[in-house]
C-alpha positions in Angstrom: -60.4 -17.3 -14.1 -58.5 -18.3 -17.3 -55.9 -15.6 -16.2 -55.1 -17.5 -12.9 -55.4 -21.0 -14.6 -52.5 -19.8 -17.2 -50.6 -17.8 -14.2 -50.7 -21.6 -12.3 -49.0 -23.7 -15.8 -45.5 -22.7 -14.7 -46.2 -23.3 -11.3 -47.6 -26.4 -12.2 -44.7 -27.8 -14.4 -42.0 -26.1 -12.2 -43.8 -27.9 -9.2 -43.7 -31.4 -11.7 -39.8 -31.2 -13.0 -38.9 -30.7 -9.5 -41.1 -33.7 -8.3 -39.3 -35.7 -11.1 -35.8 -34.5 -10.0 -36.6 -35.3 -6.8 -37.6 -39.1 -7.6 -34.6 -39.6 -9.7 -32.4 -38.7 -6.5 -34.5 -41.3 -4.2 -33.5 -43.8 -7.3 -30.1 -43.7 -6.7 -30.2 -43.2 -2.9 -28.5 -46.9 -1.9 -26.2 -46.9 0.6 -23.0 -47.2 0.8 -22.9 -45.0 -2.9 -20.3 -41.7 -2.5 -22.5 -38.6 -2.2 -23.5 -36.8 -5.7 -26.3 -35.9 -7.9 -28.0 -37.9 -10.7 -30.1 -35.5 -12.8 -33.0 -36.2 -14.9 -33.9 -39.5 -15.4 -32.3 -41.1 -18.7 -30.6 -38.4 -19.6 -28.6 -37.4 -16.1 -26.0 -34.8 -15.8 -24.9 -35.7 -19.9 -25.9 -32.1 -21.0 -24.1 -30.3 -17.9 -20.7 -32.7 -18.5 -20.8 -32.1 -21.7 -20.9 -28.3 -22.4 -19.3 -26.8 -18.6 -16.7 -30.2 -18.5 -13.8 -29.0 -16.2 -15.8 -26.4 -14.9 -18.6 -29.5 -14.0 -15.8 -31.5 -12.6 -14.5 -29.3 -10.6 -18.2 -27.8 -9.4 -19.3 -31.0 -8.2 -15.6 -32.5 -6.2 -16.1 -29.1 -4.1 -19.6 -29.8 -3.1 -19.4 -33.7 -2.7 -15.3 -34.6 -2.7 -13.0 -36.3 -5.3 -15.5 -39.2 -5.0 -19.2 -38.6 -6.7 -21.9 -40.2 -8.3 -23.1 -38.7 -11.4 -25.7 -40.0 -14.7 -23.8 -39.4 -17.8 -23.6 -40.8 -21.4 -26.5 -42.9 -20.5 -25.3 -44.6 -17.5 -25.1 -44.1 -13.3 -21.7 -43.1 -13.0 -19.0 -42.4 -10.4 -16.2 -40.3 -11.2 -12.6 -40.4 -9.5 -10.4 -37.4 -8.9 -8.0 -39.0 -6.6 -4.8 -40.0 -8.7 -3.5 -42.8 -6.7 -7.1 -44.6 -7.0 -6.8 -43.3 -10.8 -4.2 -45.5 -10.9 -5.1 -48.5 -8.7 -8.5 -49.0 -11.1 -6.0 -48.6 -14.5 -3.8 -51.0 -13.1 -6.8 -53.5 -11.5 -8.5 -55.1 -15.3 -9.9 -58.2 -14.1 -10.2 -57.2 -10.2 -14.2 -56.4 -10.5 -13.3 -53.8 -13.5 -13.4 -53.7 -17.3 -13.4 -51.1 -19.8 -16.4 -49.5 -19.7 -16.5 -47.1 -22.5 -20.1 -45.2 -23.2 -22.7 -47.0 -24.8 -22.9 -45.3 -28.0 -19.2 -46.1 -28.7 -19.0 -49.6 -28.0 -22.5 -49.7 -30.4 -20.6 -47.6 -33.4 -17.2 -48.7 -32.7 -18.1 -52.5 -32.9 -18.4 -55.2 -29.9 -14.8 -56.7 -30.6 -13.1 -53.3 -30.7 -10.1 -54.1 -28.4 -11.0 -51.3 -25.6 -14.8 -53.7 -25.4 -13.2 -56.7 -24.8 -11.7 -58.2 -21.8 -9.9 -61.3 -20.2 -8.0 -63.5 -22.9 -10.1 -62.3 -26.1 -8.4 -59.2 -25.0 -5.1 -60.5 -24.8 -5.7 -62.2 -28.4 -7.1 -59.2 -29.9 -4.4 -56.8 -28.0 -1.6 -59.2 -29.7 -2.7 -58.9 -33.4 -2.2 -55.3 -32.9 0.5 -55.0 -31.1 1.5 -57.4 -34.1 0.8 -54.3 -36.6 2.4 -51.6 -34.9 4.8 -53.0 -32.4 8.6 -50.6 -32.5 10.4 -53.5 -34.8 7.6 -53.3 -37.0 7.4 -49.5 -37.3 10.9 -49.4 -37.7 10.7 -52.5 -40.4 8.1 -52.0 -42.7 6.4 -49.0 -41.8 8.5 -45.8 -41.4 9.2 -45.2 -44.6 6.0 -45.2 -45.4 4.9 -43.2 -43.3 7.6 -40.7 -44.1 6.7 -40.8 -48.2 3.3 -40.1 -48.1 4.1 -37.1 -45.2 6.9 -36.2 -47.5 3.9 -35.5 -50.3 1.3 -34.5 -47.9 3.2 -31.1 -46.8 3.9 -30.1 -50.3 3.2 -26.8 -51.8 1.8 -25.3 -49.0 3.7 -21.9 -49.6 1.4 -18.9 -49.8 -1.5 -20.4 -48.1 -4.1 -20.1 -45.6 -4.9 -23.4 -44.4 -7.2 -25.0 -42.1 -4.7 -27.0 -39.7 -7.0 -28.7 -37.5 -8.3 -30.3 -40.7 -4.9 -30.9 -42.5 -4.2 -32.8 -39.3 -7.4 -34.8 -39.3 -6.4 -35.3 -43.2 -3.1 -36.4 -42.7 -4.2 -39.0 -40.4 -6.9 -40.2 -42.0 -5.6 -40.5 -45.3 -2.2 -42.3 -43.8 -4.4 -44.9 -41.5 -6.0 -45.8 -44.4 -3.1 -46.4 -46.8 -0.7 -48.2 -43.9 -3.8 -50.0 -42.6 -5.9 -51.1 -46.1 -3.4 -49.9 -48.8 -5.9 -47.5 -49.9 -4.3 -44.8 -51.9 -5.6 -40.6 -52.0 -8.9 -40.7 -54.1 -12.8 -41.0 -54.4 -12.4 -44.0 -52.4 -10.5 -42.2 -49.5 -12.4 -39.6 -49.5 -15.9 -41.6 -48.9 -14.3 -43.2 -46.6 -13.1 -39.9 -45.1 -16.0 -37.9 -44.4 -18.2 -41.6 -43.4 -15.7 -41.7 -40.7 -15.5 -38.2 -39.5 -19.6 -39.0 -38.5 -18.4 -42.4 -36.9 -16.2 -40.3 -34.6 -18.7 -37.3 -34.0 -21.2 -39.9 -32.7 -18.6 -41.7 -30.2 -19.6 -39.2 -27.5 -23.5 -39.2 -27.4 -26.7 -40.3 -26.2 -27.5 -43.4 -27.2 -30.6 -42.2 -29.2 -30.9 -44.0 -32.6 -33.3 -41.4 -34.0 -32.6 -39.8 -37.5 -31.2 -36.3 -36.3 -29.4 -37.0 -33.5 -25.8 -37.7 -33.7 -25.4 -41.4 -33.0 -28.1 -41.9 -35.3 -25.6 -40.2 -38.0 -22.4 -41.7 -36.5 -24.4 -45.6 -36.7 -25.3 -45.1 -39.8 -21.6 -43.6 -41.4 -20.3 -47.1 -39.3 -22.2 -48.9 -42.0 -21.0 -47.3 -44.8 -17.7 -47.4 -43.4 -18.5 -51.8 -42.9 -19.4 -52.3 -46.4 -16.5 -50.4 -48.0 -14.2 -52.8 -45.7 -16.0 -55.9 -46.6 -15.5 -54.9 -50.5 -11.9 -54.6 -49.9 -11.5 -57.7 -48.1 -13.5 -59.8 -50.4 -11.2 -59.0 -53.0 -8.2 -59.2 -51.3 -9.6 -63.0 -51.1 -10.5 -63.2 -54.4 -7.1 -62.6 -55.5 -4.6 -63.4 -53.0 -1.5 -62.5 -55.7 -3.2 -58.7 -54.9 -1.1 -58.7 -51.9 -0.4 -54.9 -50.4 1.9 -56.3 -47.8 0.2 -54.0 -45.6 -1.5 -54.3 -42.2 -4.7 -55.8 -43.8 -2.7 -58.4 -45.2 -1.4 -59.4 -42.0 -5.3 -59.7 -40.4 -6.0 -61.6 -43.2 -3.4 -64.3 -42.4 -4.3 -68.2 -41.7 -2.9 -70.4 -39.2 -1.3 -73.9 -39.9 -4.7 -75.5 -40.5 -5.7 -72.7 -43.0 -8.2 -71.2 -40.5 -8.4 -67.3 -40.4 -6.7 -66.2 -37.2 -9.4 -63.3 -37.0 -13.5 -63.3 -38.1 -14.2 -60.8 -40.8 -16.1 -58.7 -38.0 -13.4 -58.6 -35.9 -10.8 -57.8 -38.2 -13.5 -54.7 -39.6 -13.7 -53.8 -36.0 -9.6 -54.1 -35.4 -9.6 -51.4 -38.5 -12.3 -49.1 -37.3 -10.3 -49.2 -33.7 -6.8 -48.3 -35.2 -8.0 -45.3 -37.4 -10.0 -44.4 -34.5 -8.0 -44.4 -31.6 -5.2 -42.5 -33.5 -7.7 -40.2 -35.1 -8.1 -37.9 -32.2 -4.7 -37.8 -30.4 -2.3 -37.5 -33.3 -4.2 -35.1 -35.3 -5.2 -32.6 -32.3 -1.6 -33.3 -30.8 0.0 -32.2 -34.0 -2.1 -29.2 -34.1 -1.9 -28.1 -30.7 2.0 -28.7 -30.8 2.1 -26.2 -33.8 0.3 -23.6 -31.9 2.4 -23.7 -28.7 5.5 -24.0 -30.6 4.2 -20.4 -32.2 3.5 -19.3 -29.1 7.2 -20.0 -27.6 9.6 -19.0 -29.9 12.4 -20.5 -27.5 11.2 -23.7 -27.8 10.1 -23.5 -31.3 14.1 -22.4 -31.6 15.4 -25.6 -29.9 13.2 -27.6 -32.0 14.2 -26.4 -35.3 17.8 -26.4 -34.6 17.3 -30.0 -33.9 15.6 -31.0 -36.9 17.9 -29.1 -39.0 20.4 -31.1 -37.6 19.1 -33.9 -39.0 18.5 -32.7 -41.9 22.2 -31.1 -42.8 23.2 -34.6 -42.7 21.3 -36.2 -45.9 20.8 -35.5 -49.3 18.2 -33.2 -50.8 15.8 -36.1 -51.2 16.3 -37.9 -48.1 14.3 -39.6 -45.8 14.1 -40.0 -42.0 15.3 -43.3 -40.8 15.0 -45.3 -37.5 18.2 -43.4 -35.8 17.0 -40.4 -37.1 13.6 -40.8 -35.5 15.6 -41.9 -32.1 17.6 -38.9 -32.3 14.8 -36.6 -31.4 14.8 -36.7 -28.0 13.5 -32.6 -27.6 10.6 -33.3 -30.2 9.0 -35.9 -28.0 9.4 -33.9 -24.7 7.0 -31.5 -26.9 4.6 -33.8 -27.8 4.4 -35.3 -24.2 4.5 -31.6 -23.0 1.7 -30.6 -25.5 -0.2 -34.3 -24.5 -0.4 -32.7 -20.4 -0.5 -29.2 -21.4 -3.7 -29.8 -23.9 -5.2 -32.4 -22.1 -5.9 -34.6 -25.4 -7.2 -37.3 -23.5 -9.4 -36.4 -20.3 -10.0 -39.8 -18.9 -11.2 -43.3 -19.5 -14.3 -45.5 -19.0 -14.6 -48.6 -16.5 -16.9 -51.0 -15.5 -18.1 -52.6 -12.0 -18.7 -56.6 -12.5 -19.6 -56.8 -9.3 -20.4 -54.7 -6.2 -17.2 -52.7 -6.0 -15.8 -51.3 -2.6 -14.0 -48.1 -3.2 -12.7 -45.6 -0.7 -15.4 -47.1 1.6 -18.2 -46.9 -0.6 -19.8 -49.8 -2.8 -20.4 -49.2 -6.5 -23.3 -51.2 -7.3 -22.0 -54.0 -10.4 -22.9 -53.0 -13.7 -22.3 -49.1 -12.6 -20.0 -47.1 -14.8 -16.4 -45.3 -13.1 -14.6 -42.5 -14.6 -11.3 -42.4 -14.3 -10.7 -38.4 -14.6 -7.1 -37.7 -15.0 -7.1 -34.5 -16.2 -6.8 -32.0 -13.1 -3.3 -34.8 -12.7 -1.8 -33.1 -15.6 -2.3 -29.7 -13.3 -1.1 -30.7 -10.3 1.8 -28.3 -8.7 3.2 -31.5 -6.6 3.9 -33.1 -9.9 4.6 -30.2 -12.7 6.2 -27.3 -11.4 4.0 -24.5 -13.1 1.8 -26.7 -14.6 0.0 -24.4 -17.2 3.6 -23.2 -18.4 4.2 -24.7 -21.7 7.4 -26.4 -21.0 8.9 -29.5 -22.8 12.4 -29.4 -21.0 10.7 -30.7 -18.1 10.9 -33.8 -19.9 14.2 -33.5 -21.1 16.5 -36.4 -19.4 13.8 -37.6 -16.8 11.6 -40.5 -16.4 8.3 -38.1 -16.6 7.2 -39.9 -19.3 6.6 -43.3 -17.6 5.5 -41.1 -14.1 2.7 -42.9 -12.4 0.5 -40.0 -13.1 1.2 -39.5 -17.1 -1.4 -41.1 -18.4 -2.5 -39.7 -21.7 -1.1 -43.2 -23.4 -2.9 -45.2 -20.5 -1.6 -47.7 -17.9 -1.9 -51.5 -17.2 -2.9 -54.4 -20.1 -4.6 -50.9 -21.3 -1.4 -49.2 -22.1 -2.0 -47.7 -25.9 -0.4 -50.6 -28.1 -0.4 -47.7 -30.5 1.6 -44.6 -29.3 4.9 -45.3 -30.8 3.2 -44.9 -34.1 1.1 -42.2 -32.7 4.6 -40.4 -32.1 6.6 -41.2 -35.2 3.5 -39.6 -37.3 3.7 -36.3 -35.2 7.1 -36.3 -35.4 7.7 -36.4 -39.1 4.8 -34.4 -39.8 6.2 -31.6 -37.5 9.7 -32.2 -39.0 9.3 -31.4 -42.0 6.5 -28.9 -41.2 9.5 -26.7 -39.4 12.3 -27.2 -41.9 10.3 -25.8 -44.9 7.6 -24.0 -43.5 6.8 -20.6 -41.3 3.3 -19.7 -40.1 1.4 -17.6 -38.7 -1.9 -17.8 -36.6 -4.9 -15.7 -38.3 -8.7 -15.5 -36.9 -7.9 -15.7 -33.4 -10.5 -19.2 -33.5 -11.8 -19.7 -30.1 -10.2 -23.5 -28.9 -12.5 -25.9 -27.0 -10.7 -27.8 -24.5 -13.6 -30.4 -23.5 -15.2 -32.9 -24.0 -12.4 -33.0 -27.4 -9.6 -30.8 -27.9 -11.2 -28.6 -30.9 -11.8 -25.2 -33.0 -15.1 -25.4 -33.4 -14.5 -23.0 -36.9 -11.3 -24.1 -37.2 -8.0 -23.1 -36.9 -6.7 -20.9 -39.5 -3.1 -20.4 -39.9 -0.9 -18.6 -42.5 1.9 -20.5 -44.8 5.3 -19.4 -46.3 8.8 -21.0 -47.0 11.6 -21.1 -44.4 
């Protein structure tokens, strides 16, 4: 008897987990929703999307279209494979559609973090940024600051084995926070450092605040992260002759009634977004350009010939200027080339404020739609050989402001920060190639989803040109 009652337990909870299953479907049965799957209740499809990604994608537009419903990252969710309604929902803020980025990033990353807010807060918040990293400014104030510390940063590498994908992270990091705050290399940087390495780990989560889990860790490095901001801004304000003439600075600014343009929270949150947003596309761009640029001696060729170019033309201790930048037209056809090739960014996040017709079908308000961009970036009609690494494609063509690039964005979302993005991988890779050569040791496996990473990181080999 006790043998049959322990044979029925599997039977029993498979008979249970398909009974909740089923329930969860009958949930989300509405009509008028495209066809799809939702999952388990709370948790959805999350697990799937997260560790199969493309191969999820691509699973689920066979069985049910380039249309679906979906439950990740904590919310019912419809993702769009269809490029030309990709680009209708970038292009339609304000049209029944906001930003509607995953609940555990808007929590970590702050409620006035410019991709949260919408309509003319947006507009205000977009302009103080655009304020700090707009070309002139770049050009102005900040490239030659970016080129010192760059300058120091890739010294004395000879001889090593280094960890790339971290020097990367590193390089950004530490640059951020010195252009952003003025805060120079030290204990301070490093806190800082490794509190927002956990802020960024938690972006992409369940929103489960429950010590262990990762937003739990990535909410709680948010607050370290707050307080070491408010220290720094309180005594900027306690001694306004300690001026850095840096981008803090300029948030810190009054108007002509002595009222601070920005609240102390959303100028924290303006921070947290810029070291952010950059965090993930300029250091895993700059990485994965250095490994296809190994991989294609060719182009690695043409790009060294045109960075000694520039080079042959200054004095030993020069540094890269404005024309010089300009000039180097084949280094951003790689980075744009390594931006489609590697997929950096796979998609973005919106919102349904009310019920939504799409396609023919009505997405309920409040429901979440995924822009997924990432199969555009394969597509034969628009690359020709479109897993060929190959950066002449976007040598004196318009490719770069094509309908269906949209690794910077498109619409009032367009990255307000991918000029900068692009001068810091293109000094870091200038004057990585003109003193450096490297080789790849380890073979470390490279994820491609949902974040471009080596898990063990990626190991490369060091000597002088």
């Amino acid at each position: 008897m006790m043998g049959i009652l322990l044979l029925g337990v599997p039977f029993l909870f498979l008979f249970i987990c398909c009974g909740v299953l089923k329930l969860n479907e009958l949930r989300y049965r509405k009509k008028g929703l495209p066809p799809g799957t939702m999952g388990w209740p709370f948790f959805g499809e999350t697990t799937e999307f997260l560790k199969q990604g493309p191969s999820f994608m691509k699973n689920q537009s066979a069985k049910h279209g380039s249309l679906f419903k979906s439950h990740i990252l904590g919310s019912p969710t419809v993702v769009c494979m269809e490029p030309e309604l990709n680009r209708y929902m970038l292009m339609s803020e304000g049209k029944g559609l906001v930003p509607g980025y995953p609940q555990s990033m808007l929590k970590i990353m702050g409620k006035w973090n410019i991709g949260a807010v919408e309509g003319s807060l947006h507009k205000t918040m977009r302009s103080s940024m655009l304020g700090l990293i707009r070309p002139t400014m770049i050009r102005d104030k900040l490239l030659s600051k970016i080129d010192e510390f760059i300058n120091a940063f890739l010294c004395h590498w000879n001889g090593q084995v280094i960890d790339i994908q971290e020097k990367t992270k590193e390089m950004w990091l530490l640059s951020a926070l010195k252009l952003i705050a003025g805060i120079e290399t030290g204990p301070l940087s490093e806190s800082m450092k490794k509190e927002l390495y956990g802020v960024l780990t938690g972006t992409i989560s369940l929103p489960i605040y429950f010590p262990g889990t990762n937003y739990y860790r990535g909410f709680k490095a948010r607050e370290k992260v707050i307080s070491m901001l408010e220290n720094i801004i309180k005594e900027r304000r306690r001694d306004p002759l300690c001026c850095q003439a840096d981008m803090l600075d300029s948030l810190l600014e009054t108007d002509s009634e002595n009222e601070a343009k920005l609240s102390d929270e959303q100028i924290i949150d303006t921070i947290l977004t810029l070291v952010y947003s950059g965090f993930e596309t300029v250091s895993t761009t700059t990485m994965m350009a250095i490994k296809y640029l190994h991989d294609h001696p060719q182009a690695l060729e043409e790009f060294r010939n045109e960075h000694f170019e520039i080079k042959k033309k200054k004095s030993s201790d020069y540094k890269i200027d404005w024309n010089d930048y300009k000039s180097m037209e084949f280094t951003r056809a790689v980075i744009c080339e390594t931006l489609r090739l590697a997929t950096v960014v796979n998609g973005v996040l919106r919102k349904t404020t009310k019920d939504t017709e799409l396609k023919g079908y009505i997405i309920p308000k409040g429901w979440k739609i995924y822009v997924y961009s990432r199969e555009m970036n394969y597509d034969p009609l628009v690359y020709d050989e479109p897993f060929s690494f190959n950066p002449w494609r976007w040598m004196n063509q318009n490719l770069e402001s094509h309908h269906y690039f949209l690794s910077f964005g498109g619409g009032g979302r367009l990255c307000p920060g991918k000029e900068l993005g692009i001068v810091q991988v293109s000094l870091f890779l200038h004057y990585f190639v003109t003193r450096y050569r490297w080789e790849e040791i380890g073979g470390e496996k490279l994820l491609k989803f949902p974040r471009v990473e080596a898990p063990k990181g990626f190991h490369i080999r060091i000597w002088d040109y």
